[in-house]
Each structure stands twice: as C-alpha cells, then as structure tokens.
C-alpha positions, 0 to 999 in steps of 0.5 A: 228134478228138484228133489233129485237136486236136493237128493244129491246134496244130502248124499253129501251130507251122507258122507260125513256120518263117516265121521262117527262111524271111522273117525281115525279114517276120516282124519288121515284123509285130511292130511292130504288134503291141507297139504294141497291146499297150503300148494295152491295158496302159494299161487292163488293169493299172490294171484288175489293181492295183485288182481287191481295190477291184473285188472289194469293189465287186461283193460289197456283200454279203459286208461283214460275213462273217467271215474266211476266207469274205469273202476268199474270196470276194471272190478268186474274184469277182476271178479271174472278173472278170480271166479276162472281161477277158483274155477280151476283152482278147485279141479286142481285142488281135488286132483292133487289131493286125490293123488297124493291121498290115494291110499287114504282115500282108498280105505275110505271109499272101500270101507264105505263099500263094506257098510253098503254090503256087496264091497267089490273084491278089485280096488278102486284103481292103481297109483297110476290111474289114479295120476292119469285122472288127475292129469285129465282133470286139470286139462278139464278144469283149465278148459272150464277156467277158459269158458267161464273168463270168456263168460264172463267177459259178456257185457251185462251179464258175464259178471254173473253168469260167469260165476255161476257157470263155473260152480256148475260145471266144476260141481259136474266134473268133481261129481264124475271124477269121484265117483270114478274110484267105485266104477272102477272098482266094477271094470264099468265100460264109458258106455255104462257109465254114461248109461248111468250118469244120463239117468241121474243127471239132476242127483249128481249135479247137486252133488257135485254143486254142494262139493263145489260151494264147500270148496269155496268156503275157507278152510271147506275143501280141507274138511269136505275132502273126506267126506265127499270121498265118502259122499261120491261112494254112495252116490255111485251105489244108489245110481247103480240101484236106481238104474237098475230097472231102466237103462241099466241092470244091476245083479247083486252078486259077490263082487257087487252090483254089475252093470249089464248093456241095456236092452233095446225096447224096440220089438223084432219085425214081424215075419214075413206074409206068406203067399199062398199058390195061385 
C-alpha cells in the first residue's frame, strides 16, 4: 500500500515533464488558474483576518474563562474553522479553474493522450459537462468542509484529526474529479470507473494527497494546476493497464484502451445427475 502511495505522488511529479516537452502548453494553463485564485483570495483572506472576531462569535461560551483556556480555545476553534474553509477553498479552486481553463486544459490532457499513444478520438467532455462537474464538485467539497468542522470540533483530538481529514478526502475528490476528463474521453460507465478506482485505491489517494499539500503552499495551486492536469492524465492511463488482468480488461485498439465489464470468476453449477431406470 505504501509503494502504491508513493507511486501515486510520482505520478505527479510525472506531470511536470510537461514542462519540457510543451512548455507554451503548460503557461496557458496558468492563466486560469491565477485568475481562480485572485477569485478565492477575495473571500478567504478577509475570512483569515477576521478569524479572532470569528472565533468569538462561535464560543459565546467561553466569554468568561480565564486565561490561557479562553484563548486556547478560541485558536483551536479558529484553526478548525481555516482547515474546513482551505478544505473547500481547494475543491472551489480546482472547479473554477477547470471550467474556466477547459480549452486549455483540453489541449494538455489530449497531448498527453498522444505521448502515451493510443489518444481517443472523443474529447474529454463538452463545456457543459465540464460546468456540471464543477457544480457537483463544490457540493462535494461543502459537505467535505462540513465533516471536517464537525471533526475537528472533537475534544482533544479534532485539532488534529480534522486537518488531516480534510487533506485526505479533498486529495480523494481531486484525484477523481481529474482524471474524469480521460474517462470520459473512453464513454467509461460508473460501473467501470469504480471497478478501476477499488483497484488503485492507495496509487490515486497519493495522487490526490500530493495535489492537495501543493494546493496549500502559496502561490502552489497556480503552479500545480498544469501539471496535475497532466499528472491525472497518466494516472488514469496506468489504472487502465494495470486493471487490466483483474477486475478489468483493457484492449489496445485505435481509439485507446476500452474497458470491458468484469468477468465473474465463479464456476457454472454442475449438470444434473442423471438417474438410471429401475
């Protein structure tokens, strides 16, 4: 599970080789993403400057603690509250910047396609699919904000748990949500794509966790952006051809590896006895 782990984060790292071989490639897919992150920096920093004003808002209780417990308190409250809303500010982020970047992001993920070989001949996915994945997206991501403020508001250990929580299930979410371009490029069915996911379970949650730390670093989600674009793309190409002798069957043909439902391993019944005349 480790190495699966690991094997996940290089994929990442996979996708900034982009950068040398499509550099101009990879520089249009900045652009939407600054302009995504100059959106939610317009909400979440005047979110961060008034957290102490926050903090006391949400713990009426603790007015008349004595110090060091009220501020204590009133810290961890406000560190849960910033962990849920980076939680949510990240699903927003990579929502927001894959639909106003699809065209550019199209290019990436179908130029990758062609360096692997085998490049489908469909797109990834229309404007408005692509619109509709970002809808369902930030509900995701709200519901994952959700969870971890309620985590976190855990005595003892929601301060740390809650953080955590939300670094692994956003990881998830993105992880899933962009390797969806390539799978939809393949007309995959859910039953296909959850066939695939529950066999690299370990390879996609590092990717996803990787993307989501980067996300956090200043100024990493503008940089990572491209390259996860990138990075999901391959992921989604090696979880097809390490399926493929398992839950899964791909078959190399001109529009790419197919995905064929899985073949029961159960044996037939046996035939009935039959029964000789008395």
């Amino acid at each position: 599970m480790i190495r699966e782990f690991a094997t996940g984060i290089r994929t990442l790292l996979r996708g900034f080789g982009l950068w040398r071989t499509r550099p101009g490639l990879m520089v249009l897919g900045l652009i939407p993403a600054v302009i995504a992150l100059l959106v939610l920096a317009a909400a979440v920093v005047p979110l961060v400057i008034g957290m102490p004003s926050v903090s006391a808002w949400l713990t009426p209780f603790a007015e008349g603690w004595i110090e060091p417990w009220k501020g204590l308190l009133r810290a961890a409250v406000g560190f849960v509250v910033v962990a849920a809303a980076l939680a949510l500010a990240s699903v927003v982020f990579s929502a927001l910047t894959l639909t106003i970047g699809d065209p550019f992001y199209q290019r990436i993920w179908h130029a990758v396609e062609v360096d692997l070989g085998h490049a489908p001949p469909a797109d990834g996915g229309s404007f408005w699919t692509t619109l509709g994945e970002g809808l369902r997206l930030v509900l995701l991501g709200i519901l994952i904000a959700i969870l971890v403020l309620l985590i976190g508001l855990v005595p003892a250990v929601g301060g740390f748990l809650g953080p955590i929580a939300g670094v692994v299930l956003t990881g998830r979410l993105l992880a899933r949500e962009l390797t969806g371009r390539a799978f939809d490029a393949r007309d995959l069915s859910p039953a296909d794509r959850a066939a695939l996911f529950s066999g690299s379970r370990a390879r996609v949650l590092g990717f996803g966790v990787a993307t989501q730390l980067c996300f956090l670093i200043p100024g990493g989600a503008v940089a990572i952006m491209p390259a996860a674009v990138a990075g999901s793309t391959m992921l989604a190409r090696d979880m097809l051809a390490r399926t493929a002798s398992t839950t899964v069957t791909a078959r190399p043909t001109d529009s790419g590896p197919q995905v064929s439902p899985p073949v029961s391993a159960t044996p037939p019944p046996p035939p009935p006895a039959s029964h000789q005349a008395s």
